[in-house]
BATOR-537776 format. One record per atom (N, C-alpha, C): residue number from 1; y, z, x; residue in three letters. Coordinates in steps of 0.02 Angstrom, whole numbers. Example, Ala and Ser with C-alpha at 12.3 -4.5 7.8 and 13.67 -1.06 7.14 Angstrom:
// BATOR-537776
ATOM;1;-284;390;660;ALA;
ATOM;1;-225;390;615;ALA;
ATOM;1;-165;390;660;ALA;
ATOM;2;-112;354;642;SER;
ATOM;2;-53;357;684;SER;
ATOM;2;2;394;645;SER;
//
This chain:
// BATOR-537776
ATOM;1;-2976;-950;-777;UNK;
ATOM;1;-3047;-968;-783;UNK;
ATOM;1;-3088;-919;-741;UNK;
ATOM;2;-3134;-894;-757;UNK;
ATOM;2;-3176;-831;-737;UNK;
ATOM;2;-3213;-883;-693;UNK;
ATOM;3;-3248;-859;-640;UNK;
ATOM;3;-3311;-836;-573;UNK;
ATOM;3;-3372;-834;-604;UNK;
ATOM;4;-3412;-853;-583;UNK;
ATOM;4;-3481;-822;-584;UNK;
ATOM;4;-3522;-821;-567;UNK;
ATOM;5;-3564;-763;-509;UNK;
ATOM;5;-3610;-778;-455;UNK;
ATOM;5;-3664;-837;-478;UNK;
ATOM;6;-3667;-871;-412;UNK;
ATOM;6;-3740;-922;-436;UNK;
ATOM;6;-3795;-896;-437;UNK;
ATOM;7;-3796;-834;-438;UNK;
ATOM;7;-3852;-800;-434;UNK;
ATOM;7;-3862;-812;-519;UNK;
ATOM;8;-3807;-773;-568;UNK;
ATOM;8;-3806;-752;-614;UNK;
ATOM;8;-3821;-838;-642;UNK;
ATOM;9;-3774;-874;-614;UNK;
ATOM;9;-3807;-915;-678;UNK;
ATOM;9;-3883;-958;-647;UNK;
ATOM;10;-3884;-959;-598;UNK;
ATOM;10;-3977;-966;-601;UNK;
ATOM;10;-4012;-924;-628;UNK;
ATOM;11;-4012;-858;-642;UNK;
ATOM;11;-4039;-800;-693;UNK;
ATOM;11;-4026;-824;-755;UNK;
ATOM;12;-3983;-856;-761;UNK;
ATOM;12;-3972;-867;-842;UNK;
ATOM;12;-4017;-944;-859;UNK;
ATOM;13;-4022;-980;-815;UNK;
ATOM;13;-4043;-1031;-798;UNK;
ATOM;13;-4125;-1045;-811;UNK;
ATOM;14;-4155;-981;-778;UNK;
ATOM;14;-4242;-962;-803;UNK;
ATOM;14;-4250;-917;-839;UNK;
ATOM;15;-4194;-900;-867;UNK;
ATOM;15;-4218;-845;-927;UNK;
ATOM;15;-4210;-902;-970;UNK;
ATOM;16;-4162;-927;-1010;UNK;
ATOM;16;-4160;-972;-1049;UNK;
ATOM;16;-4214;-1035;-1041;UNK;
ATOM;17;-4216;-1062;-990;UNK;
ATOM;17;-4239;-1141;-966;UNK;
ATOM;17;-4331;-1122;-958;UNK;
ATOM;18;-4349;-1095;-910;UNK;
ATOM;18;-4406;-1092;-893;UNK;
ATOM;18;-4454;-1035;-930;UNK;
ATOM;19;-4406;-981;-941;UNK;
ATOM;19;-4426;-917;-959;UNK;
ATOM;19;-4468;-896;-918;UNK;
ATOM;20;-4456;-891;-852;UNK;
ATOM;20;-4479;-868;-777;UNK;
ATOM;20;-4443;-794;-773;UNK;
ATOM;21;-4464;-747;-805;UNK;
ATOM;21;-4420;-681;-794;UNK;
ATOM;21;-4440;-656;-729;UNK;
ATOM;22;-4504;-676;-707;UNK;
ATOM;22;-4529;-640;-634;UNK;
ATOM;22;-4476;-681;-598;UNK;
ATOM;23;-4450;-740;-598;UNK;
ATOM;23;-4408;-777;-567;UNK;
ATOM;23;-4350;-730;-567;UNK;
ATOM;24;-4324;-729;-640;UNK;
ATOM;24;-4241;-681;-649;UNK;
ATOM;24;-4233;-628;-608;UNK;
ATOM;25;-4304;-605;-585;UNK;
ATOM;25;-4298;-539;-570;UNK;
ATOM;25;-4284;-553;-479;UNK;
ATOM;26;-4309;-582;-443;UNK;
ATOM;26;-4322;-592;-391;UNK;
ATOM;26;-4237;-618;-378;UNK;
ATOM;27;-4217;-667;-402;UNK;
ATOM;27;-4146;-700;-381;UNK;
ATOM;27;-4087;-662;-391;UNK;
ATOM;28;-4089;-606;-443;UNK;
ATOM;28;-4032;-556;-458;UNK;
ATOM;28;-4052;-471;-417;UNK;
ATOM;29;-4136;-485;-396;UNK;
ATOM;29;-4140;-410;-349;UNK;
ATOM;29;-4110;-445;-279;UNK;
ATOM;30;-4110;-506;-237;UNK;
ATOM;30;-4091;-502;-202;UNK;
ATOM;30;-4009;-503;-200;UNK;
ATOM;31;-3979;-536;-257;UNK;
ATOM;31;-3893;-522;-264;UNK;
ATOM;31;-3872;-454;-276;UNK;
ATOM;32;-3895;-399;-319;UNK;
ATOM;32;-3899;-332;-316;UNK;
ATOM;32;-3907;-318;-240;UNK;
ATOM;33;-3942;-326;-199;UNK;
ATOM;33;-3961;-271;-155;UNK;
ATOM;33;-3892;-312;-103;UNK;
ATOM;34;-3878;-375;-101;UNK;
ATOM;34;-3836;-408;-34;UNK;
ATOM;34;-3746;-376;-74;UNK;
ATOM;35;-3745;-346;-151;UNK;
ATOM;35;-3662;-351;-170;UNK;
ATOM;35;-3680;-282;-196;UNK;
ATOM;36;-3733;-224;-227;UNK;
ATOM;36;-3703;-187;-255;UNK;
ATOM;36;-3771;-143;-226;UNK;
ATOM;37;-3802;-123;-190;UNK;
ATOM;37;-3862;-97;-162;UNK;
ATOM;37;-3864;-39;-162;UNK;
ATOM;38;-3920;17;-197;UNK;
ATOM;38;-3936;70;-193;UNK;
ATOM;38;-3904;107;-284;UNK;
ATOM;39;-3852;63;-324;UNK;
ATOM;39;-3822;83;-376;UNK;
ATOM;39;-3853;53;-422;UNK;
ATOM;40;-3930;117;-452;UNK;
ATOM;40;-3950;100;-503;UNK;
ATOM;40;-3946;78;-569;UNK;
ATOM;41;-3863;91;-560;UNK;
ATOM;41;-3829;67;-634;UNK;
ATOM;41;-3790;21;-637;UNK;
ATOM;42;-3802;-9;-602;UNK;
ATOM;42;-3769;-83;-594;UNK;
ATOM;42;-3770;-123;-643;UNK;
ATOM;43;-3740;-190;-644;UNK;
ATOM;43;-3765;-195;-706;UNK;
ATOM;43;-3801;-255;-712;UNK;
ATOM;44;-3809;-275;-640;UNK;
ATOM;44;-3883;-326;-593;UNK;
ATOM;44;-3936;-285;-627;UNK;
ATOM;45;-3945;-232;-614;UNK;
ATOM;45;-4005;-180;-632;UNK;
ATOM;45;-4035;-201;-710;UNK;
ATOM;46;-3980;-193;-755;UNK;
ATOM;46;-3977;-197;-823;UNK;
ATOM;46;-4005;-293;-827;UNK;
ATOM;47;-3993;-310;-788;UNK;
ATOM;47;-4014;-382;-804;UNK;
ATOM;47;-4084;-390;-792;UNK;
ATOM;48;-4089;-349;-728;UNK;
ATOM;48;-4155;-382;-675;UNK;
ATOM;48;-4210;-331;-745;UNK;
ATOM;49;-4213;-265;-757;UNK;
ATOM;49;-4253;-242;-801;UNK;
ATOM;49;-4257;-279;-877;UNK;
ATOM;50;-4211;-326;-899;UNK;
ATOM;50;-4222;-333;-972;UNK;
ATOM;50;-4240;-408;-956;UNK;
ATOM;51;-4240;-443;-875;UNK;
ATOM;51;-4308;-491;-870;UNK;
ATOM;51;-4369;-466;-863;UNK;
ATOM;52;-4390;-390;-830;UNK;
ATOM;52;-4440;-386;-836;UNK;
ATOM;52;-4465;-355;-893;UNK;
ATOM;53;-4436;-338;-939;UNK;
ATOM;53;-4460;-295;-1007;UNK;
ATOM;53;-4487;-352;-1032;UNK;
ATOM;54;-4446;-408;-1027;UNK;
ATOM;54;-4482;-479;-1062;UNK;
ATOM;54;-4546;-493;-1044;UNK;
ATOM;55;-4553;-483;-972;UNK;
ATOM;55;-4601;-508;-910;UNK;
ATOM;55;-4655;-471;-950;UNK;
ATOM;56;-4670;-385;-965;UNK;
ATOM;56;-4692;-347;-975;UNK;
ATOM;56;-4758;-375;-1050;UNK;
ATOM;57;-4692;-391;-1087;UNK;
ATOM;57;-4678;-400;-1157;UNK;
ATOM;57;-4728;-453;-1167;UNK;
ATOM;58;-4730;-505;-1132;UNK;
ATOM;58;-4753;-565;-1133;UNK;
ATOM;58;-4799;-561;-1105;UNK;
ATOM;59;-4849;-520;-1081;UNK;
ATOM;59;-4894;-481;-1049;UNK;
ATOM;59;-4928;-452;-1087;UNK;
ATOM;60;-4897;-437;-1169;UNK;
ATOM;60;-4911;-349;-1216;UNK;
ATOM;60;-4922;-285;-1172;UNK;
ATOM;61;-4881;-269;-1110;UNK;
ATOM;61;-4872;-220;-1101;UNK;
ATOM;61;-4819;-190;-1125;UNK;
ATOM;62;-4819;-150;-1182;UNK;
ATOM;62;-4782;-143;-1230;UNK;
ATOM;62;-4753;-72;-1186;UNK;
ATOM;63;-4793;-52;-1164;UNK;
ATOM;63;-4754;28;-1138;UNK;
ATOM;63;-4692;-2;-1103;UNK;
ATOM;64;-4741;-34;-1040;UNK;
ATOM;64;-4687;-57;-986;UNK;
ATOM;64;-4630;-104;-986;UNK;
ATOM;65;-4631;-144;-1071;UNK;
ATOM;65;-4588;-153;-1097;UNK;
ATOM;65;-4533;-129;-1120;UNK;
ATOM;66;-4558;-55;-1154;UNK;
ATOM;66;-4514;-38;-1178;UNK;
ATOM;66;-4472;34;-1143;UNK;
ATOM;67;-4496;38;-1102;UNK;
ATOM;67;-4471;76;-1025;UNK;
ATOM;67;-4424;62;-1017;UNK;
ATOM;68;-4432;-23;-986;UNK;
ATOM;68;-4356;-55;-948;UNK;
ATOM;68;-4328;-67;-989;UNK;
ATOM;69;-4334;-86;-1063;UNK;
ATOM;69;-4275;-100;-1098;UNK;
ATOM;69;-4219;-56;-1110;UNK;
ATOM;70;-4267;17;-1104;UNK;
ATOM;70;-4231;64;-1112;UNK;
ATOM;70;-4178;79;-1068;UNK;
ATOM;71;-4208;69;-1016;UNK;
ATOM;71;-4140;76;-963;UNK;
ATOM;71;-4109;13;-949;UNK;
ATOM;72;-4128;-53;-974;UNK;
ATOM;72;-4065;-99;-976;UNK;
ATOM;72;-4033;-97;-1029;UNK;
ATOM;73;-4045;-61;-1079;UNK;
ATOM;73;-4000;-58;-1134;UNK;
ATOM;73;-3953;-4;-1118;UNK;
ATOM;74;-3981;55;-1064;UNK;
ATOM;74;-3931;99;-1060;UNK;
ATOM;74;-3856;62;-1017;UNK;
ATOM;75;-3886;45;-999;UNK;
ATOM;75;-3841;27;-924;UNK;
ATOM;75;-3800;-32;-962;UNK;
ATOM;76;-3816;-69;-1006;UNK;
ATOM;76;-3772;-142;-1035;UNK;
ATOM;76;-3724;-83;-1096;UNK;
ATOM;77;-3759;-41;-1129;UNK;
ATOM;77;-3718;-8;-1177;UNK;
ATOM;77;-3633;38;-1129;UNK;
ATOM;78;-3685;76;-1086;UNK;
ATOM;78;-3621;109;-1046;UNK;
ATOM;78;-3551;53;-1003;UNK;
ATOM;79;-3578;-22;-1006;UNK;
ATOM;79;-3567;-50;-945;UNK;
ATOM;79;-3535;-117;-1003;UNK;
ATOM;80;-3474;-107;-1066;UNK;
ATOM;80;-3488;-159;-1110;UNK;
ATOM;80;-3432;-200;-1097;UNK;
ATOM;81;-3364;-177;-1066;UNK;
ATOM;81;-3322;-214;-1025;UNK;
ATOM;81;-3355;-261;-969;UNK;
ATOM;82;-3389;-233;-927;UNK;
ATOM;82;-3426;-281;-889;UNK;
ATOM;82;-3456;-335;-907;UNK;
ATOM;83;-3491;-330;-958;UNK;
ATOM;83;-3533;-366;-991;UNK;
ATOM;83;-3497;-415;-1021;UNK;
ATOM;84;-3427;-386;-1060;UNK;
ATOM;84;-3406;-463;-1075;UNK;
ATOM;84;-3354;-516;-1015;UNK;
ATOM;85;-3348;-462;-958;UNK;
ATOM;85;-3310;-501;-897;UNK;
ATOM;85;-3381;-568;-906;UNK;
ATOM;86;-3448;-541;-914;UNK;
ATOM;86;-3481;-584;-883;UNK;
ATOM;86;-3518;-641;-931;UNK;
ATOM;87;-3481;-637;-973;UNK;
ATOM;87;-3477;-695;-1018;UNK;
ATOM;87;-3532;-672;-1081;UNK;
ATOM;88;-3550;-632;-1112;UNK;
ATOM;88;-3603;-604;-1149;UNK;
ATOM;88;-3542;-556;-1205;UNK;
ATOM;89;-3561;-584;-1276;UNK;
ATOM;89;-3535;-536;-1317;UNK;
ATOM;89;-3566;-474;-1306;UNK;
ATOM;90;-3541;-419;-1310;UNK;
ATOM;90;-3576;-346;-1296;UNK;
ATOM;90;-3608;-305;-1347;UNK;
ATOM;91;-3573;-327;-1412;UNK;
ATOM;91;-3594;-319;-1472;UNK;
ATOM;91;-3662;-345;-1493;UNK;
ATOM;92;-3659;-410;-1465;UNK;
ATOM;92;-3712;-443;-1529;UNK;
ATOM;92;-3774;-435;-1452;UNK;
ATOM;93;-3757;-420;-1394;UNK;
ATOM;93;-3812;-400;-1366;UNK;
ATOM;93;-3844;-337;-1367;UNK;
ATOM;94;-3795;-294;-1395;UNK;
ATOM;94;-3833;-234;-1400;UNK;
ATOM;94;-3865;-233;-1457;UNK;
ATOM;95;-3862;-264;-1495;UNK;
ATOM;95;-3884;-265;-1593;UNK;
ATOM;95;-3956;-315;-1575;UNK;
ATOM;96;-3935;-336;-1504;UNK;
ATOM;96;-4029;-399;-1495;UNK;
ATOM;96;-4086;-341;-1458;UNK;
ATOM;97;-4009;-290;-1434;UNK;
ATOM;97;-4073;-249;-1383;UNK;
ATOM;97;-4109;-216;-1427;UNK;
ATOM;98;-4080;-201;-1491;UNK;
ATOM;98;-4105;-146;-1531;UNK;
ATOM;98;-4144;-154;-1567;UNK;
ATOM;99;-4142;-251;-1590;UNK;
ATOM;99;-4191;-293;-1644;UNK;
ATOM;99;-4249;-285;-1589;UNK;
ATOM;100;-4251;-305;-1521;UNK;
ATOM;100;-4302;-304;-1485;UNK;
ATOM;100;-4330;-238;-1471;UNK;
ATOM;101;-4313;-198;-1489;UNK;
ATOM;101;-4325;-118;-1431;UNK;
ATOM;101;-4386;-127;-1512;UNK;
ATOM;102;-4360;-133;-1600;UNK;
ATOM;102;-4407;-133;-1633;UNK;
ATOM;102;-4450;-178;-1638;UNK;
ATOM;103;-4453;-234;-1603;UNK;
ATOM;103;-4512;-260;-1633;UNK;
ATOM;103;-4551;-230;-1575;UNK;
ATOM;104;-4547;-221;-1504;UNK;
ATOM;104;-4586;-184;-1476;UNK;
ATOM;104;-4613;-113;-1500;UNK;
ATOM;105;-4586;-84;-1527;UNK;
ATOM;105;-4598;-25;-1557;UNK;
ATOM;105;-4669;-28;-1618;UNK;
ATOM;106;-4658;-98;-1646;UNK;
ATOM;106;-4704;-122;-1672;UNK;
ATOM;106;-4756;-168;-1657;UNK;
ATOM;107;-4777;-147;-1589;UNK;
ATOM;107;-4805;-201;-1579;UNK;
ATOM;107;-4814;-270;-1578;UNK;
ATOM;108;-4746;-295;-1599;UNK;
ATOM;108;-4743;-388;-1629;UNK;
ATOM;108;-4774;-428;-1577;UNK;
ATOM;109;-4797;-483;-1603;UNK;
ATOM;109;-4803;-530;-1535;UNK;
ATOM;109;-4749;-532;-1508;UNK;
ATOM;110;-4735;-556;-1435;UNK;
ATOM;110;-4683;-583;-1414;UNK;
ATOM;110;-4670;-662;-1433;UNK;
ATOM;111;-4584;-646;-1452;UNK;
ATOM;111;-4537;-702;-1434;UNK;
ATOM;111;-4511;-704;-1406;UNK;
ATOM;112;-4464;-776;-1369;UNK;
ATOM;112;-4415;-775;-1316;UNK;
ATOM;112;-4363;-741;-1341;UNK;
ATOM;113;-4296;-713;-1286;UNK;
ATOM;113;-4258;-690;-1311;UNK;
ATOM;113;-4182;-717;-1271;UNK;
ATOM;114;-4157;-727;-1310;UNK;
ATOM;114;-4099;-765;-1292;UNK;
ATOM;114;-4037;-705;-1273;UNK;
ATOM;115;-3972;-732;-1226;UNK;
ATOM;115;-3952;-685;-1223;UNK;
ATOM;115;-3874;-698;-1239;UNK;
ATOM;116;-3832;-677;-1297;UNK;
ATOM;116;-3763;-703;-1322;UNK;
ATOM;116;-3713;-728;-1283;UNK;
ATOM;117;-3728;-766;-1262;UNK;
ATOM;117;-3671;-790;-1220;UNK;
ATOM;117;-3606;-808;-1260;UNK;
ATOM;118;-3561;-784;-1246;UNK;
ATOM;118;-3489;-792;-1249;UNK;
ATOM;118;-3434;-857;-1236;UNK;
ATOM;119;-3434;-852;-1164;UNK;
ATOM;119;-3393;-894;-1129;UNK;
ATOM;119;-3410;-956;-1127;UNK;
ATOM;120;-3386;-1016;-1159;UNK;
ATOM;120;-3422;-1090;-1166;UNK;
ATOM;120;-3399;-1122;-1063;UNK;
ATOM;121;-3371;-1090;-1042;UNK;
ATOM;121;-3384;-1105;-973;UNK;
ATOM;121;-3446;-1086;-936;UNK;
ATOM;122;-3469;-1030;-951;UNK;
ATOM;122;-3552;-1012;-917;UNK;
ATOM;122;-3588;-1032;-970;UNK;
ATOM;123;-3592;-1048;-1043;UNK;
ATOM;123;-3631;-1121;-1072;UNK;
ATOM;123;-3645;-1168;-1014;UNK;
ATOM;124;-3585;-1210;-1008;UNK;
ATOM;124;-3571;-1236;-971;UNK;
ATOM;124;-3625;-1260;-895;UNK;
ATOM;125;-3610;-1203;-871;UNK;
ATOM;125;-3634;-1217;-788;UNK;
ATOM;125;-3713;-1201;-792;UNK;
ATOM;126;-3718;-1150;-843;UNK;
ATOM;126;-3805;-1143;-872;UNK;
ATOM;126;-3831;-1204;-860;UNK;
ATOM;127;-3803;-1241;-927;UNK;
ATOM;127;-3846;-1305;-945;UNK;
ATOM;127;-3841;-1355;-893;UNK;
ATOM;128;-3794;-1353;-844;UNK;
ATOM;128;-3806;-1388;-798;UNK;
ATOM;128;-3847;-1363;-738;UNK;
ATOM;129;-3861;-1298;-713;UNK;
ATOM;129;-3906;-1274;-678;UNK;
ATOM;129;-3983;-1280;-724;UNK;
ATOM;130;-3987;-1275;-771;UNK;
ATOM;130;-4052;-1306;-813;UNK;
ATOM;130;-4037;-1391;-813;UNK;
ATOM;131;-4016;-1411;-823;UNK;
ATOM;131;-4025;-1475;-798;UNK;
ATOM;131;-4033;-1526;-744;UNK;
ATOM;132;-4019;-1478;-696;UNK;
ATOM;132;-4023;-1497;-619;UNK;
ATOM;132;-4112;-1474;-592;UNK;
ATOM;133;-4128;-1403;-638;UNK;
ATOM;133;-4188;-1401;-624;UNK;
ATOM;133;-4255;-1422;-670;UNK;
ATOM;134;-4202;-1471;-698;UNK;
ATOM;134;-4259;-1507;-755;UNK;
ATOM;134;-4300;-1448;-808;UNK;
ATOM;135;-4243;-1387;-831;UNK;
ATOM;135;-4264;-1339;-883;UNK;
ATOM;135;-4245;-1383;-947;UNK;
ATOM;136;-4278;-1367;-993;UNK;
ATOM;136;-4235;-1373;-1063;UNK;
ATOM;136;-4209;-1290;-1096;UNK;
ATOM;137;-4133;-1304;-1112;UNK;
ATOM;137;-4123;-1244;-1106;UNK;
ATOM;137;-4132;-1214;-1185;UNK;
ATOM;138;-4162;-1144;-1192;UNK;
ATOM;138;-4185;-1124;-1258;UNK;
ATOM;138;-4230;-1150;-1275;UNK;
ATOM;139;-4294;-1153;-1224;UNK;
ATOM;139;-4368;-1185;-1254;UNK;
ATOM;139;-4406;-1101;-1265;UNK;
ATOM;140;-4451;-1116;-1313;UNK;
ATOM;140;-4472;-1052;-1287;UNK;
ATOM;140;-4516;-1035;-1241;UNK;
ATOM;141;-4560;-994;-1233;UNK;
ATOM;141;-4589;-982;-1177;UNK;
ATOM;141;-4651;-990;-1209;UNK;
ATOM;142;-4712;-1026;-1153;UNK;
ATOM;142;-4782;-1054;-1157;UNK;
ATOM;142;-4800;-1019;-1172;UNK;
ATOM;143;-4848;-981;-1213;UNK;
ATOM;143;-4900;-941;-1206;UNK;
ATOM;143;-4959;-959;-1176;UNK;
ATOM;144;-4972;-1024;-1163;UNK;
ATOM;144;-5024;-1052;-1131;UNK;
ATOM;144;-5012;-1055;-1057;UNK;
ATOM;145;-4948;-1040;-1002;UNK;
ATOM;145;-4934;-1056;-970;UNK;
ATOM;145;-4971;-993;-937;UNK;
ATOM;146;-5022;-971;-891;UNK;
ATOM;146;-5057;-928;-859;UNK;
ATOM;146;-5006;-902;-799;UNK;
ATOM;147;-4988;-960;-767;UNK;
ATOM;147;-4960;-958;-702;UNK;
ATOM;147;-4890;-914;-702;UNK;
ATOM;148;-4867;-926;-762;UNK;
ATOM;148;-4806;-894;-776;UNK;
ATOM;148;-4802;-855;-804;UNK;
ATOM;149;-4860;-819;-826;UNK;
ATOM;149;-4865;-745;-882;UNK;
ATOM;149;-4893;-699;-807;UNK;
ATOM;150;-4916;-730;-775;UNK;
ATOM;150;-4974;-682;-731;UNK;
ATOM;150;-4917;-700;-646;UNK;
ATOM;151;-4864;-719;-654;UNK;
ATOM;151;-4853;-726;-579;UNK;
ATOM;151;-4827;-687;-531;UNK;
ATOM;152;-4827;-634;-563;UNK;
ATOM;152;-4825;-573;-506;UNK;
ATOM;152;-4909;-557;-470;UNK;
ATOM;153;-4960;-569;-510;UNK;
ATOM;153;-5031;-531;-473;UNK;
ATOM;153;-5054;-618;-450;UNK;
ATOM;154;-5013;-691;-450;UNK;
ATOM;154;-5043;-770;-424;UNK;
ATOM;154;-4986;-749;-362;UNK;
ATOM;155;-4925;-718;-342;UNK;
ATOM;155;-4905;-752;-279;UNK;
ATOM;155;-4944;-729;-211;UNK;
ATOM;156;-4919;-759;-152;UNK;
ATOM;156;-4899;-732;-98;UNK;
ATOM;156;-4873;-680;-76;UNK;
ATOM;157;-4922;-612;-64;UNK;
ATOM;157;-4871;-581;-49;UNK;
ATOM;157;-4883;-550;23;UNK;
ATOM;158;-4914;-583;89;UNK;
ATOM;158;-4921;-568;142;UNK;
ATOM;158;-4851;-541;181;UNK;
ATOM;159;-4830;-587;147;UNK;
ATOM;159;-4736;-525;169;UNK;
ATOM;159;-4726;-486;147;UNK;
ATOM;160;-4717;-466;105;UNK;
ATOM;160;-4741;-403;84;UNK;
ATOM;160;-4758;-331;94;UNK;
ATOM;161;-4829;-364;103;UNK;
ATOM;161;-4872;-312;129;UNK;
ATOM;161;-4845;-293;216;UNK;
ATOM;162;-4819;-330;245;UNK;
ATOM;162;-4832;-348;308;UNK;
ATOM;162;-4743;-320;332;UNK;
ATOM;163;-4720;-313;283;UNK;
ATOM;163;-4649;-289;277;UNK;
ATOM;163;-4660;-209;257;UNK;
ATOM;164;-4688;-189;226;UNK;
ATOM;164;-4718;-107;195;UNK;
ATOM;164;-4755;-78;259;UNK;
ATOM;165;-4800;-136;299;UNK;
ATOM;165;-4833;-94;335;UNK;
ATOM;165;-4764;-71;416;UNK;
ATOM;166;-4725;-124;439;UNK;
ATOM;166;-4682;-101;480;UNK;
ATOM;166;-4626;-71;456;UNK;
ATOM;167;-4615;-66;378;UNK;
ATOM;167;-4574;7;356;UNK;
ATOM;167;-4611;67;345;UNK;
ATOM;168;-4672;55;349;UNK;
ATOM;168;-4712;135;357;UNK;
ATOM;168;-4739;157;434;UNK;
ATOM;169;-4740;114;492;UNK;
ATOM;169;-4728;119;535;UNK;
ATOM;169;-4673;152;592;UNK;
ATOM;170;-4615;124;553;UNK;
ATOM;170;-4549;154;586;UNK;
ATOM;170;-4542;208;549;UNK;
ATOM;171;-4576;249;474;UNK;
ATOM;171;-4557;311;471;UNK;
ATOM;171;-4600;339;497;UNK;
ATOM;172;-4664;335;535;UNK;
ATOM;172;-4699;375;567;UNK;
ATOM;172;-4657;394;624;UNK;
ATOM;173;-4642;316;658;UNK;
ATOM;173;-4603;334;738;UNK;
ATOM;173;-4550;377;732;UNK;
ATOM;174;-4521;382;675;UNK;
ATOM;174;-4443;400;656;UNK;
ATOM;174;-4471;497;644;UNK;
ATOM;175;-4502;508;601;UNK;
ATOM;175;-4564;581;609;UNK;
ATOM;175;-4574;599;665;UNK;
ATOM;176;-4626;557;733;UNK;
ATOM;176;-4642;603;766;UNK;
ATOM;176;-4591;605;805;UNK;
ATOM;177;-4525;561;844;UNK;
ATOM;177;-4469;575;870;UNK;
ATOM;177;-4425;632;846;UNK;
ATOM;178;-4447;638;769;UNK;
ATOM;178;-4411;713;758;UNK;
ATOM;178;-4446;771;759;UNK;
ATOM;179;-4516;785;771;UNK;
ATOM;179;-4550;843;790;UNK;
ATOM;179;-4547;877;852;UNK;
ATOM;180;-4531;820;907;UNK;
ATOM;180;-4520;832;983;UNK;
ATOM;180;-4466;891;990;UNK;
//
C-alpha cells in the first residue's frame, strides 16, 4: 500500500473540494521547499504551477495561465513514473493538460479541472480530507465567489512584506561586510 504526503492529499483536497488553488499553492510550496527545495523540477513544482494556471485561468489571465501550464506540463510529462507512484494516470493527465493548454489557447471560459486519479486509496483519503473539511468533492468552482478568485490581492500579507524587508536587509549587511 503506497504513502502519501498530507500535504499532497490536502492539495488534492482544495483543488477538487474547494477549488482554492491559491490554497494548493501555499500547502505544497511549503512541502516543496521543507522535502525537495531549490529543484525547480520537482514535481511539487508541476503541481503548485498547474494550481496556479487554474488560479490564473479563473482570473482570464490567460497568458499567466498558460505560462505555468506550460511548465507544469513540462515537468509532469518528463516526470511520468513519478506521477503514477503518486496515484495520477500519466496518460490521461497529460491528454487533460493538452485539452486545457487548448481551450486556453482559445480563450474558453474557465472550467474546473479535475485531476485523474488512479489509486482508489488516495480516492480514498481525498474524500475523507474533503469531508473532514466540509468540501464536496468535484463541485465546481463559484464564479461568484470574489474571495476566492481574488485571494492572493484580499490576504494578509504583513509577513511578508516584513520578511522581504529583513531579507533585503541582511543582503545589504552581507554587501557592505564584503566591501571592507
Amino acid at each position: 500500500m503506497r504513502e502519501y504526503p498530507l500535504s499532497y492529499i490536502q492539495y488534492l483536497a482544495h483543488f477538487h473540494g474547494d477549488r482554492d488553488y491559491f490554497e494548493c499553492h501555499e500547502i505544497l510550496e511549503e512541502y516543496w521547499k521543507a522535502t525537495d527545495t531549490g529543484n525547480k523540477k520537482s514535481i511539487w513544482v508541476a503541481f503548485i504551477q498547474l494550481a496556479v494556471s487554474n488560479y490564473h485561468y479563473r482570473r482570464n489571465n490567460f497568458s499567466g495561465a498558460k505560462r505555468t501550464l506550460r511548465k507544469a506540463y513540462e515537468i509532469f510529462a518528463d516526470n511520468k513514473n513519478h506521477v503514477k507512484r503518486l496515484g495520477i494516470d500519466d496518460e490521461a493527465l497529460i491528454k487533460s493538460l493538452a485539452v486545457r493548454e487548448s481551450q486556453l489557447q482559445g480563450n474558453l471560459p474557465y472550467t474546473s479541472f479535475n485531476l485523474p486519479l488512479a489509486d482508489c486509496r488516495l480516492i480514498q483519503l481525498s474524500l475523507a480530507e474533503c469531508k473532514e473539511k466540509s468540501f464536496e468533492w468535484g463541485a465546481i468552482s463559484n464564479p461568484n465567489n470574489l474571495d476566492l478568485i481574488h485571494k492572493h490581492s484580499l490576504r494578509d500579507r504583513t509577513d511578508i512584506i516584513l520578511g522581504r524587508k529583513i531579507a533585503l536587509e541582511e543582503r545589504r549587511k552581507k554587501k557592505e561586510g564584503s566591501e571592507d
